[in-house]
N, C-alpha and C positions, 0 to 999 in steps of 0.2 A: 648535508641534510636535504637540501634540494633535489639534489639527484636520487633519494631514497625516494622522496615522497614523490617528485614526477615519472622516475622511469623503475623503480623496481617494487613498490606499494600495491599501484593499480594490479599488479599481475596476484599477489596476497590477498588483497582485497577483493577481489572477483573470486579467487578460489574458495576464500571462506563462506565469502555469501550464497556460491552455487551450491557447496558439498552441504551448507547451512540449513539452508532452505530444502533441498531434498530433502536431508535427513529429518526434517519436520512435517514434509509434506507426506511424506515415505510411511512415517509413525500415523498420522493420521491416518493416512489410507490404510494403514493393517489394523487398528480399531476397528476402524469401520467393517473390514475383509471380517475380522474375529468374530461381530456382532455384539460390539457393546456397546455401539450407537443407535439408538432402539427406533420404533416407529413414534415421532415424535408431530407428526405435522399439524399445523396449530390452524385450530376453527376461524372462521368458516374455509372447508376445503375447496381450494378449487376442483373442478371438474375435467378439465381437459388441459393438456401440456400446454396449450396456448393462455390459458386461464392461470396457468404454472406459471409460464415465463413472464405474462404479463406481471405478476406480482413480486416475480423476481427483479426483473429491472427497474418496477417502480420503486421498489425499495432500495434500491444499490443506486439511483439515478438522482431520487429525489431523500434519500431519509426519508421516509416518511412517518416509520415507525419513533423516531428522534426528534422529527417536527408536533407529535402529539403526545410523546413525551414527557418532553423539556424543552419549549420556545425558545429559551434562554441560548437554551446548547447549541441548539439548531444556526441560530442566528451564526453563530463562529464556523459550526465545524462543517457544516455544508458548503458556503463559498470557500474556504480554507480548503478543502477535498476536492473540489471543483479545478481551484486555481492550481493544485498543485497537479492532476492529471494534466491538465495544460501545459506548464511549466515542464514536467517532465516530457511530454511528448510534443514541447516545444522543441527543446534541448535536441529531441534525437531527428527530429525532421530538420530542426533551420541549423544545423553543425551538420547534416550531412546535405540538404541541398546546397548548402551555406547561405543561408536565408533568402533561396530565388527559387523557393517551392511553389508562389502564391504564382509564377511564371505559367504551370500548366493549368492554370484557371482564365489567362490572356491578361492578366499584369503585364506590365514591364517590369525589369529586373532592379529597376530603380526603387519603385514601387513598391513592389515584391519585398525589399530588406526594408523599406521603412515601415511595411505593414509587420514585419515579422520583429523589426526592433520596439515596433508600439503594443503591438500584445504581448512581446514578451516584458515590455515595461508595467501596462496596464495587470495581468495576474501576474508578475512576480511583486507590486504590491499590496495586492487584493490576499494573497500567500500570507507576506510578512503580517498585516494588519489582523488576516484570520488565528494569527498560531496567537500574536500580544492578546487579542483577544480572548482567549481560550486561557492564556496561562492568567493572565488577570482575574477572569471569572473562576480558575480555579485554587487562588489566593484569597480571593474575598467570601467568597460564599461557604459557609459553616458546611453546607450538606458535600460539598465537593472534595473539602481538607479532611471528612470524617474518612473518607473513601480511597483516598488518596495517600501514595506512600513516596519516597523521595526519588524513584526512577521517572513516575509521571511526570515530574514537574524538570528532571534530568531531559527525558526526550525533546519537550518543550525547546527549553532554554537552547539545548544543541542545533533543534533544526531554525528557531530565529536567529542563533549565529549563521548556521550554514546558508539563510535566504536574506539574511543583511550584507555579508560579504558579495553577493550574488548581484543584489539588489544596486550595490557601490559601482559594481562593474559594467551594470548598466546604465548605470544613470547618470554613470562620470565618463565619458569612453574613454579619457587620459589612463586609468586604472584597470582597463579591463583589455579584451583580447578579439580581435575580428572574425569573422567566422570563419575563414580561411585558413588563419592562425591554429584554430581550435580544431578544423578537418585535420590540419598537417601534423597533429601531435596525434589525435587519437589513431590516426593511419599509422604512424610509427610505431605506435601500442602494439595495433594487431598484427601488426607486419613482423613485429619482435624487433622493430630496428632501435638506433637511439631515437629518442628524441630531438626535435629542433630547438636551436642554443637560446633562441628567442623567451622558451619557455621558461628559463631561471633567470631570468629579468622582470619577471611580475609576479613579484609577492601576493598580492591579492589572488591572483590564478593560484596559485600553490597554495596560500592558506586557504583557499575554498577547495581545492583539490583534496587536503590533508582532511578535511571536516568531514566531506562525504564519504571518503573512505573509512577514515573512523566507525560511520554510521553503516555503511554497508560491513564492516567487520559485526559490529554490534546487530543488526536487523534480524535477522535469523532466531537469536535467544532472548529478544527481547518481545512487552506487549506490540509492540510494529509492527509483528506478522499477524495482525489482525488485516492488513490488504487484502493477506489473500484466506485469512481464514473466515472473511464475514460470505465470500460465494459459496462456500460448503454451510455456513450456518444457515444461508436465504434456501437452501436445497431441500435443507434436511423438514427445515423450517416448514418450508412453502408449496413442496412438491404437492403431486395428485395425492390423494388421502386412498389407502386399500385397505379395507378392513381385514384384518389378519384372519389366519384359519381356527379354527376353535381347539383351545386349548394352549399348552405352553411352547412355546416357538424352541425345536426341534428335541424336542425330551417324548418318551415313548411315554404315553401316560398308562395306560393298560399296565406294561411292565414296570412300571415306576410301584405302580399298586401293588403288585404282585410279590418287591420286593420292601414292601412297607417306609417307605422312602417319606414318608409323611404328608404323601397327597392323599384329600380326602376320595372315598370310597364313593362311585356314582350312588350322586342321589342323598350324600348323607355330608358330613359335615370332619374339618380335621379334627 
């Protein structure tokens, strides 16, 4: 079972999640190509693409629209979102410098891992405490359970296991894997070779290995791909405003008349 989940999964699991996500992101973009995502952008328009992006990133940076809202919400799911970009783009900078990235800022490399083992302590539990958060508030509060169906509170529970096991590995290093350890497996990955024998000596590594993958099978058909589907919604949302041309967006009106198609007649009424 070990050898499934460290050396033959991740290659599953990546495949699902690539061909997964295309084919969502794919469908999306052909709505869009088709034109049944209409001119929707919401008042007050901005005026100029700089005006645009401004209100793009303020929304995608800070919630903003989440913080006047729902306080309540805000409070959880913005440090929770916060810590986990971090957290993830901890994982791929300090496993691949092996945490002596903070070196090309003029750290020392001593330095350097203890700085990158302390933030990766400090948001992996600012993460755990945002998700208990979140699934608490959406156990207690009437308006939350009314809205809510049993995959929300599925996602939840999944990624607090995935960032408790996580969380052990840091916090105990007896339990967990050095960042050397972790270069020499994922290089074996892409390399196609086996794996290092070290790796089926830490359950905790494998059962956090097994949970993520899990999640990256799952991410694609679940609500999750809201990551990437809230940058098309800030777009559609918040782009420059153009007032469309007069009349029905690409129907011949004239001929539409001519064949009694049920547009009213200039000037008169249907």
């Amino acid at each position: 079972m070990a050898y499934f989940i460290v050396q033959i999964l991740p290659y599953i699991a990546v495949t699902i999640f690539g061909l997964g996500l295309l084919f969502r992101l794919v469908r999306w973009a052909g709505a869009r190509l088709l034109g049944t995502s209409h001119e929707i952008t919401l008042a007050p328009f901005p005026q100029s693409p700089f005006q645009a992006g401004w209100v793009f990133l303020r929304e995608i940076a800070f919630f903003r629209n989440v913080f006047f809202f729902d306080p309540s919400l805000w409070v959880g799911a913005w440090p929770m979102h916060m810590a986990l970009f971090m957290v993830l783009g901890g994982h791929a900078v300090g496993f691949y410098f092996t945490g002596h990235q903070f070196v090309y800022i003029g750290m020392s490399p001593e330095l350097s891992e203890y700085m990158s083992n302390l933030l990766g302590s400090v948001f992996g539990l600012v993460l755990l405490l945002g998700l208990i958060y979140l699934l608490v508030r959406k156990v207690s509060l009437v308006k939350t359970r009314q809205v809510s169906n049993p995959s929300d509170y599925l996602h939840l529970i999944f990624l607090i296991a995935i960032v408790t096991v996580g969380d052990i590995m840091r916090y105990f290093p007896q339990y967990g894997m050095h960042y050397e350890e972790v270069y020499e497996y994922f290089k074996a990955l892409i390399l196609l070779q086996p794996v290092p024998e070290f790796v089926f000596h830490n359950w905790f590594f494998i059962t956090h290995m097994l949970l993520v993958q899990c999640l990256m099978i799952y991410f694609p058909f679940s609500k999750l791909l809201h990551l990437f589907g809230m940058f098309a919604m800030r777009w559609i949302e918040n782009r420059v405003h153009i007032d469309p041309e007069p009349g029905l967006p690409g129907v011949d009106v004239a001929a539409a008349r001519a064949r009694g198609t049920g547009l009213p007649s200039a000037g008169g009424t249907a």
